[in-house]
N, C-alpha and C positions, 0 to 999 in steps of 0.2 A: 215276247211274253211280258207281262206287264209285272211288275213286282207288289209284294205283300210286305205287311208286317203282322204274322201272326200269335193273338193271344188263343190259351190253350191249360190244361189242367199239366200239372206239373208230373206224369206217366206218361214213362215210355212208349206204351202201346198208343196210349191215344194221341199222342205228338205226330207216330210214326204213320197213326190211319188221316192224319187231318193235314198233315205234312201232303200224303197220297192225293188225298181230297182238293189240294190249292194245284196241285198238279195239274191234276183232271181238269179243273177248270180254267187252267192255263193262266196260272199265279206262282211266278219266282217267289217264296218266300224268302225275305234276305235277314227277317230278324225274327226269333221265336221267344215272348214273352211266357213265361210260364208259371202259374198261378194253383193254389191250393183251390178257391172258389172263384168262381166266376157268377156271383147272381148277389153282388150286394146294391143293394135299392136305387142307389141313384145312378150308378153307370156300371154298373155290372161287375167291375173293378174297384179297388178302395180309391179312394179321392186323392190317396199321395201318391198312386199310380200315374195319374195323369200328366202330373209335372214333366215324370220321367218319359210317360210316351212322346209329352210334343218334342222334346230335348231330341229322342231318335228321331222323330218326325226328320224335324229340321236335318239331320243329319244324313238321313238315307235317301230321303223324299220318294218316300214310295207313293204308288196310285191308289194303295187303297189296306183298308184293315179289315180283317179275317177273323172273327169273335166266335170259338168256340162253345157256343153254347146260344140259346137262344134269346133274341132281347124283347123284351116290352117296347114297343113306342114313346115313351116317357126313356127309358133308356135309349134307345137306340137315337132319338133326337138329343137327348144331352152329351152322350159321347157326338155326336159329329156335332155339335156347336162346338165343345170346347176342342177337338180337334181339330177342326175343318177339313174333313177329309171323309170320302167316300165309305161307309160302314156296311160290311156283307156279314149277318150272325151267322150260323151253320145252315138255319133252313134253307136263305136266301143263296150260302154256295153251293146248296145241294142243288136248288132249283137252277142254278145259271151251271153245270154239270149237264143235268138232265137236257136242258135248252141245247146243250152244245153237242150230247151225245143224239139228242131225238133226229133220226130219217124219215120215218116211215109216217104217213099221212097221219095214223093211230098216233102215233108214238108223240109227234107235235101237240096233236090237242090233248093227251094226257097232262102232259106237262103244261098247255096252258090253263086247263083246269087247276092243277094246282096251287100254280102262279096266281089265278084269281084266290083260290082257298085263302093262301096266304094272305095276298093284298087287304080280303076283304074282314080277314080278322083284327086287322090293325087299321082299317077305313075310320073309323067316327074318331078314333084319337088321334090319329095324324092332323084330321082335319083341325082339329081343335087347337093343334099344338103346331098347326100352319098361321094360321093368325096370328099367331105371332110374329110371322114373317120365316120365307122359305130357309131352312138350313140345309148346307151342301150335304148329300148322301141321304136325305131324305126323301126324292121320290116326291120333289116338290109340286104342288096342289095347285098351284094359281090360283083365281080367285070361285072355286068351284066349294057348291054349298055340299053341308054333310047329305043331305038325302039326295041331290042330282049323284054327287061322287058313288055314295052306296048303291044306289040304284042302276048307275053303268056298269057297277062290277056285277049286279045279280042277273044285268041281263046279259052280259057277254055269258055268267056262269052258266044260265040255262041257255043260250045258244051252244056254247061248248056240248053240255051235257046230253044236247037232241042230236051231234053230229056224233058221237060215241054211241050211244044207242042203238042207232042204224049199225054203226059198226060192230055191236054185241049180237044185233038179228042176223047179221050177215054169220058170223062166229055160230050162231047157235044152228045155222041152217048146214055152215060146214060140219059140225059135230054129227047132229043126226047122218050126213051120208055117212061118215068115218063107220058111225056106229052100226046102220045097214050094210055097208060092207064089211064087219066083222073084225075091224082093226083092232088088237089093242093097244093103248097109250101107253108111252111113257115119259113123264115130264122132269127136266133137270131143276133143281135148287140148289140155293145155297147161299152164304155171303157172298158180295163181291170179290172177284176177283180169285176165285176159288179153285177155279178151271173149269165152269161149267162149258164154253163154249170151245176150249179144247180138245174134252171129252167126246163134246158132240162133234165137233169136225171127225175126231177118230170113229166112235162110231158108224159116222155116215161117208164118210168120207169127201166131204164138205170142206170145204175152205172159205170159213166165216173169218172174220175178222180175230186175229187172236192178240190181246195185249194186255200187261201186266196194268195200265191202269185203270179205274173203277168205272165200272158202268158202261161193259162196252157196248153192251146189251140191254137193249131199253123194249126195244119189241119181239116177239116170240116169232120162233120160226119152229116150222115145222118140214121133217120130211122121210119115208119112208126107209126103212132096216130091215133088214133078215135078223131075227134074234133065235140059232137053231133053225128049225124049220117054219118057224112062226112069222110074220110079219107084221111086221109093229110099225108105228109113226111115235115118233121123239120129239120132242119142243122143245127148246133154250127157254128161259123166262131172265126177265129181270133179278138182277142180285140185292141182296139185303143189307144192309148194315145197321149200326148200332146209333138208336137213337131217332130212327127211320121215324117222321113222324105220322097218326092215323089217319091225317089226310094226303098226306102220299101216297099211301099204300092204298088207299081208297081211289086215287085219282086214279093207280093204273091197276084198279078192279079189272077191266075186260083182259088187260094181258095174264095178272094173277091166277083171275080165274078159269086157266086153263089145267093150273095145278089143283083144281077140284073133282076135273071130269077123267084123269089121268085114271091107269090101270095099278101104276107104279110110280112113284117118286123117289130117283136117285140126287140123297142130300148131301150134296161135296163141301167136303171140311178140308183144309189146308194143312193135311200135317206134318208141314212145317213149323208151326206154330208151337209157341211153348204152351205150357200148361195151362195159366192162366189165360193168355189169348186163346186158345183152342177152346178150353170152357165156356169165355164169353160169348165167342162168336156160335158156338153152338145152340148152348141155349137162346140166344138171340132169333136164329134164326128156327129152332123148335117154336117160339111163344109162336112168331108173324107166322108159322104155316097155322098153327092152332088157332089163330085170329082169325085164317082167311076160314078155316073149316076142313082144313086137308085133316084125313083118317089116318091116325098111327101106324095102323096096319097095314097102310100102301107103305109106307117109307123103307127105304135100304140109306141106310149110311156110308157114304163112300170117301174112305182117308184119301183123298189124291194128294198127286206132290210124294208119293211114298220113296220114290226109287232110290233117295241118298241115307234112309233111314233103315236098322238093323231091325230084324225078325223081332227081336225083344225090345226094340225100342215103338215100334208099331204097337206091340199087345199092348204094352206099358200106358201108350195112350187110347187105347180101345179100352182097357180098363178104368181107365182115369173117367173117362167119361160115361164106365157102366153100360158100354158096348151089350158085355156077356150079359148082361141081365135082361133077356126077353128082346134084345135089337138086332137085326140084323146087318149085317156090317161088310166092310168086304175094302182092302187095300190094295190099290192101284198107282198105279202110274200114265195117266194121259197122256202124257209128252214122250213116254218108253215105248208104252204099250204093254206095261207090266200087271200083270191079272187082269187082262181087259175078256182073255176067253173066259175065267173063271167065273168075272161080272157077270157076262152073259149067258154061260150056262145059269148061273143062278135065278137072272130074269126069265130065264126060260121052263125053268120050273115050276115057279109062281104060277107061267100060264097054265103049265102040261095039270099043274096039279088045281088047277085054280081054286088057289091059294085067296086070294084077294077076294070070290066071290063066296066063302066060306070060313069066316072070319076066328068058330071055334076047329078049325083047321090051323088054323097061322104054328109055323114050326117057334120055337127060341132057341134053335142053333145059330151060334154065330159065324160066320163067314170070314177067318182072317187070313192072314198070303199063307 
């Protein structure tokens, strides 16, 4: 495992998700610099910062620096000049993440669509700030002109983009049979790491890959339940986190949008989480469903992770977050198997009373253990 030195905002939570984040991408972090801002003009850090970084440099000699937060090309080349060391800002470890988590044929060229996104937002300034001569961690240019350079990135972009497409025709022609055979959806969300694919191994009784760290789930899977007498087809989808940027979530548009055509969407929250983290990542992941177009009214909120937390410790944060007001809610445990029948009678309601296809129907009784 290659080691880091990561900068970062000076909270807790965000230490402990970006900490996670060098993980996933297979980054020992051996020193954590910790900062009020991160976005002052000339290297994203103050200038008396630097002194102190090369001083650890020399001292730990890691492979590479980990910049929480996102850098300009004008920054991200003056940090590696005066560092001389390899520079990944968040976008770049989220992307090299995704690379290392993508299997599936889809799931690759999502991620290199992004890869170009990114690339080709920082193309005419690199190049510009290449002539100068290449700096380490740069993603050095050789002697390639700004429009050859830009113009390779738009055509791998639309080659990517024509080999996803076919993949979204292919997607839309399995919908329509779901749909003439009567099935209905129901699709898991939520942040990373949340237990979405937990849930669904129990549900289905699957044994997908389960692991505490992010993104283990890059492509949707799908496969048949008895929910009551009903049978249904479930999906895993990618998880969300904080900060997710619009051409991400754009890039793996074919997988998202499976959370569109859904009957039902169960959104898993971590409540293990304090108060503050459970808020963030909540609403976090309410804006990205309302981005992509998912209906309120499909959603059930599901606390998973419940089984070490007290009856009144549960309500406490079902109220915290305004559960009882018009949401439908419901705590479980994935890993126990605690309120998993309750879950399911509930889903199963929705259908018997179809709930979802009569909208001034929808009940506001909330669902707690």
């Amino acid at each position: 495992m290659d080691s880091a030195i990561l900068i970062t905002y000076d909270q807790d939570d965000v230490i402990s998700e970006t900490l996670a984040l060098c993980d996933s991408a297979g980054f020992k972090v051996e020193s954590v610099i910790k900062q009020d801002y991160l976005q002052k003009p000339k290297y994203g850090i103050s200038e008396g910062k630097i002194q102190d970084l090369n001083d650890l440099i020399e001292r730990t000699n890691p492979d590479v620096i980990v910049f929480d937060e996102v850098l300009k090309p004008s920054q991200h080349y003056n940090l590696a000049s005066e560092l001389k060391m390899e520079i990944l800002d968040r976008e770049a470890l989220l992307l090299q993440i995704f690379e290392k988590r993508s299997s599936s044929a889809e799931s690759k060229l999502q991620v290199q669509l992004a890869q170009t996104r990114y690339e080709m937002s920082r193309a005419k300034e690199k190049v510009k700030l290449s002539r100068r001569g290449e700096q380490p961690g740069f993603m050095g240019l050789g002697t390639f002109e700004v429009d050859v350079y830009y113009n390779e990135i738009k055509r791998r972009m639309i080659n990517i983009k024509s080999k996803l497409a076919k993949s979204g025709k292919q997607r839309e022609l399995h919908r329509q049979a779901r749909k003439r055979l009567g099935f209905k959806i129901i699709s898991l969300a939520g942040y990373t790491s949340a237990g979405k694919t937990t849930l669904f191994n129990r549900l289905t009784g699957e044994q997908k890959e389960e692991n505490s760290a992010l993104f283990t789930t890059l492509s949707t899977t799908i496969r048949k339940v008895m929910i009551g007498k009903e049978t249904a087809l479930i999906s895993d989808t990618v998880g969300f986190i904080n900060k997710l940027p619009a051409y991400m979530i754009e890039a793996f548009k074919s997988t998202l949008e499976e959370l569109l055509y859904a009957d039902i969407i169960l959104v898993l929250i971590d409540a293990n989480d304090g108060l503050y983290q459970l808020e963030k990542k909540f609403k976090n992941c309410f804006r990205i469903l309302n981005e992509i177009g998912v209906e309120p009214n499909k959603m059930i909120f599901v606390l998973n992770k419940s089984e070490s937390l007290s009856d009144d410790e549960i309500l406490s944060k079902a109220n915290y977050l305004k559960f009882n007001e018009n949401k439908k809610w419901m705590a479980i445990s994935a890993i126990t198997g605690k309120n998993i029948n309750k879950l399911e009678k509930l889903i199963n309601e929705y259908f018997q009373n179809n709930i979802l296809e009569n909208k001034n129907d929808v009940g506001t009784k909330a669902y707690g253990n």
